[in-house]
C-alpha positions in Angstrom: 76.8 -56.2 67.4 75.9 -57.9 64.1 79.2 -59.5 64.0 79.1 -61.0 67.6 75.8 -62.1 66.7 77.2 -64.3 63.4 80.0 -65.3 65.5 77.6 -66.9 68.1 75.6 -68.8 65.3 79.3 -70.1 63.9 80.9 -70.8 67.3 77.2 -73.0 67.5 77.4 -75.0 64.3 80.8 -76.1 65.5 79.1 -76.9 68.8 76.5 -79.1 67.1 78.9 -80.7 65.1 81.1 -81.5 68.1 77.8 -82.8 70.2 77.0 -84.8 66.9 80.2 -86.9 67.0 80.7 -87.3 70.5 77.5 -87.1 71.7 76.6 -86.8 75.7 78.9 -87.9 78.2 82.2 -87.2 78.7 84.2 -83.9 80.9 84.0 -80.8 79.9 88.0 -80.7 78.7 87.0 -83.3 76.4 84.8 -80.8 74.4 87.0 -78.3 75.1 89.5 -79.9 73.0 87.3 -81.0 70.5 85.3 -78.0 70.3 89.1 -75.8 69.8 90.0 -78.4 66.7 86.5 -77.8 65.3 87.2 -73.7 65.6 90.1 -74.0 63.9 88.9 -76.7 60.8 86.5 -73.6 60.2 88.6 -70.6 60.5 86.7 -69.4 63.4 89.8 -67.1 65.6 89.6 -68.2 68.9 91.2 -68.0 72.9 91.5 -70.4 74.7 91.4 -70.2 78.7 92.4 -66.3 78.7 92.5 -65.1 81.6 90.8 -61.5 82.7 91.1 -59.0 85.6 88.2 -58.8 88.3 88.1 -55.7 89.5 86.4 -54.1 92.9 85.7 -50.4 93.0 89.1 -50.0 91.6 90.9 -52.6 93.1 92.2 -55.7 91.1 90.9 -58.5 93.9 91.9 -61.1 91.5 91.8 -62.9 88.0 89.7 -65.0 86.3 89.5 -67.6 82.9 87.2 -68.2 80.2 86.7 -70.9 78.5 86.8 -69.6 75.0 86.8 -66.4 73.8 85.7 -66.6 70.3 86.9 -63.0 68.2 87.5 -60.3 70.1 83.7 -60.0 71.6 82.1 -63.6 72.3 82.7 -65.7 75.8 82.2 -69.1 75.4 81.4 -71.2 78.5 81.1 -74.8 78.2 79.5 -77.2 80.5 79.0 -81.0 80.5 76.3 -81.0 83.5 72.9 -82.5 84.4 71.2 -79.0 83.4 72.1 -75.4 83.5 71.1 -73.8 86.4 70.7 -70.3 87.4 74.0 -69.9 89.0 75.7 -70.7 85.6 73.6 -67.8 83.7 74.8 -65.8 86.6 78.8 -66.5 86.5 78.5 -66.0 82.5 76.7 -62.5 82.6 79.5 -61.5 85.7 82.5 -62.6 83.2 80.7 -60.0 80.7 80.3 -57.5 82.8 84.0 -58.3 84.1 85.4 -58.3 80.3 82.9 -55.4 79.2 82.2 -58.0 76.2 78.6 -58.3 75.1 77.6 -61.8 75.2 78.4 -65.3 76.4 77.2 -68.8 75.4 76.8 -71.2 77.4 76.8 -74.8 76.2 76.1 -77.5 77.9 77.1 -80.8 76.2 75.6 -83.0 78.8 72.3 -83.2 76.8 70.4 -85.8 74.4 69.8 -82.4 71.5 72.3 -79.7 72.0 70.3 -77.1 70.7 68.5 -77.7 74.4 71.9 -77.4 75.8 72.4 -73.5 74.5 71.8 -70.2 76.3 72.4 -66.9 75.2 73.7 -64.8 78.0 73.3 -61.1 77.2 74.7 -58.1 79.7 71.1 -56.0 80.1 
């Protein structure tokens, strides 16, 4: 939706700003926490580490958490890691498809430019 969509370009700007003062580096709680402060300087409605039902041809198996969940519809996962990989874009599109939410971002703070650190994850 169009508001998911402003929501991810919000929930980035915070993200930028965060990467801009810390820069590279540090654990991924680290930017959790800083990232959470930065949500709430800018209004932006957030949860943090909710946890969701996983679900196997009817059976709950188990839970899981996200990271963020930013509104009602975007999953934030945030990574301080070498690169994203493949896996990573694979957990995030199973958490939508999990939370029936519509997209995730993953952030990875672990970079020199965080714009290079984003990836949309969108269920197809």
């Amino acid at each position: 939706s169009a508001e998911v969509n402003a929501l991810s370009h919000e929930v980035i700007g915070a993200a930028i700003e965060v990467h801009r003062v810390l820069g590279p580096g540090y654990v991924e709680s680290v930017y959790e926490e800083a990232l959470c402060i930065e949500l709430q300087t800018r209004g932006i409605a957030f949860k943090r580490q909710p946890v969701f039902v996983v679900d196997y041809k009817g059976h709950r198996v188990g839970e899981g958490r996200l990271d963020l969940l930013a509104g009602d519809g975007l999953i934030v996962e945030l990574k301080a890691v070498e690169g994203l990989m493949s896996i990573h874009t694979a957990q995030a599109t199973s958490y939508l498809k999990a939370t029936g939410k519509e997209l995730a971002l993953l952030i990875n703070f672990n970079v020199p430019i965080l714009k290079d650190g984003i990836r949309r994850v969108v269920l197809s």
